[in-house]
N, C-alpha and C positions, 0 to 999 in steps of 0.2 A: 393839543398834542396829538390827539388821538387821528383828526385834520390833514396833522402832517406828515402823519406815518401812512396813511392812503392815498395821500398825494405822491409821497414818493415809492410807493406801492407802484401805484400806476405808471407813473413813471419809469420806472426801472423794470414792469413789464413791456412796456409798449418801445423802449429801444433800445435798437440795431447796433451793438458792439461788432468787432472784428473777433471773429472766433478763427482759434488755430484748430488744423484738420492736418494730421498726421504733419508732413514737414510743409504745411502750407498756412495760408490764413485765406477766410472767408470773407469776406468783404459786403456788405449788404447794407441799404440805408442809410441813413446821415452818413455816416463811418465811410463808403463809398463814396458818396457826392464829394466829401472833402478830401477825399483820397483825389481823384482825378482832377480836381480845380488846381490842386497842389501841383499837380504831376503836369497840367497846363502852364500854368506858372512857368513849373522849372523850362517845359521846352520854351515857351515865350522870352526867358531869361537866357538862350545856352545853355542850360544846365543839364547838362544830357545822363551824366553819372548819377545823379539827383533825382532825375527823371527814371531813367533805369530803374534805379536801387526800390522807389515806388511801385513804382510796376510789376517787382519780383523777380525779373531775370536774372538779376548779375548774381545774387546772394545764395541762389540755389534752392530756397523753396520757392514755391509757388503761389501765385494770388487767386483766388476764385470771386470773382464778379462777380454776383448774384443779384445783382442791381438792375434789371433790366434798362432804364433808365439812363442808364452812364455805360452799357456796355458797348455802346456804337462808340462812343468818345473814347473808349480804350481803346479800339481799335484804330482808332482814328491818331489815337499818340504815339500807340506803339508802330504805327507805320513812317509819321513823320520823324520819330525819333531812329529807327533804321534808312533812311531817307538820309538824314543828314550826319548820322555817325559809319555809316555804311554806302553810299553813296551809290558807287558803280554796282553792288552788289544788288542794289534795292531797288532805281532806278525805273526798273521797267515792269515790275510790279505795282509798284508808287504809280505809275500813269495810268495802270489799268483798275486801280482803287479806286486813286482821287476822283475819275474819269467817269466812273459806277456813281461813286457817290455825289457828284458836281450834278450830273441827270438827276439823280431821285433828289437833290435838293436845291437847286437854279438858283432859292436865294440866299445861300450860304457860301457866301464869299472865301471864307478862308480854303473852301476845299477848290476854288477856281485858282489861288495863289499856290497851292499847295500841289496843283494838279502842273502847274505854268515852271514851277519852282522842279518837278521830277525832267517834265521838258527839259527844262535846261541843264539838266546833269544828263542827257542821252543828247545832248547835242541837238534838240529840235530845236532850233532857235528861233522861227518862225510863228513855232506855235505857242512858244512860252511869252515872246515880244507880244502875239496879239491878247493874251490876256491880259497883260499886265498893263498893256501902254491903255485897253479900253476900261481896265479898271482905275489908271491914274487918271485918266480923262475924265471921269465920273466919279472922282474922287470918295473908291471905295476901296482905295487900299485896305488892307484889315491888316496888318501890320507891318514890322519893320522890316522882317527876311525876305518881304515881297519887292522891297527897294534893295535891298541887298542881292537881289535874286536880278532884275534889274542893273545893278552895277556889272555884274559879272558875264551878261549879254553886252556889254557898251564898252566903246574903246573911246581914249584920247580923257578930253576935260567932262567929259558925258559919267565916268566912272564916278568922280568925287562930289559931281553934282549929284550923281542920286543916292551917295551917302550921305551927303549933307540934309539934304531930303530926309532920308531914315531918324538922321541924331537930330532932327527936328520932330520928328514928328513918334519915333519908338519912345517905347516905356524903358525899355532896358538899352544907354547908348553905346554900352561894349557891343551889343551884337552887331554892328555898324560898321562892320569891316570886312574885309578878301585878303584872301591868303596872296603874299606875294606871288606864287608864283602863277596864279591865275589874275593877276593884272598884269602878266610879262606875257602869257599867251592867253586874251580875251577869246571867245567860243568864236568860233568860225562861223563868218555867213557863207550859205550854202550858195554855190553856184548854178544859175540858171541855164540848162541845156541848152536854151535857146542862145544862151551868149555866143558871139563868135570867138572862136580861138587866132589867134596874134598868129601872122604867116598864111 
């Protein structure tokens, strides 16, 4: 008995709950790590309200990370989730993020998708096509939104071929689709100065 009351002695000193701090919560250890895996999840799923409400934003207090550890991954959610719930607004922030962070880490794939994926909501289409087309080549897609990111660069039977790709190959096969009215005006390829003009 006496065993089990210093085992859970210790226990109950050595971890990391979520402690509330005036209208916030604290977040640190375990309680962190699973905060953000969750909050991966939800964006990997679409789940961006889900995602949000984790996070702290929508609800009105605030989260304090204290995690060292998972603080780059908050950063890293709360930008793709303003990314993709905020688009035009986020855009060109998102390229100079993903773009930082692709440098300081060349073998983490999702931030070259993520980076290709901001491209293509600013209209670089050039630059989002070559990440993506040399990451399907070397089949390192890192997930689903990078073929959906993909479809929405491509016109004709090229669109549903790289959803069908996605709803093969995503965890989650709702995310596996475009909004109609971006498969009625596919992103513009950019014209080459050098082209001649007609007359």
């Amino acid at each position: 008995m006496l065993r089990a009351a210093i085992a859970f002695a210790v226990l109950a000193a050595t971890a990391t709950p979520a402690w509330p701090c005036l209208n916030g919560t604290i977040l640190e250890g375990d309680e962190a790590v699973r905060a953000i895996v969750q909050i991966e999840r939800f964006l990997d799923a679409g789940q961006y309200g889900q995602a949000r409400e984790l996070l702290g934003s929508s609800s009105g207090s605030e989260v304090h990370w204290m995690n060292e550890a998972v603080t780059g991954r908050v950063g890293d959610a709360e930008m793709v989730l303003a990314l993709r719930t905020a688009p035009r607004r986020a855009a060109k922030i998102a390229v100079d993020y993903f773009a930082k962070r692709s440098k300081a880490q060349p073998k983490n794939l999702r931030y070259q998708a993520w980076l290709a994926e901001a491209y293509a909501t600013l209209n670089k289409r050039e630059e989002a096509l070559s990440i993506l087309t040399d990451l399907h080549k070397r089949d390192l897609m890192p997930d689903g939104f990078a073929y959906v990111t993909l479809a929405k660069l491509s016109d004709g039977v090229k669109v549903d071929e790289w959803l069908d790709v996605c709803r093969t190959r995503a965890k989650v096969k709702s995310i596996c689709v475009i909004p109609t009215a971006a498969r009625a005006a596919p992103a513009r390829k950019v014209r080459s100065s050098k082209m001649k003009l007609p007359g």
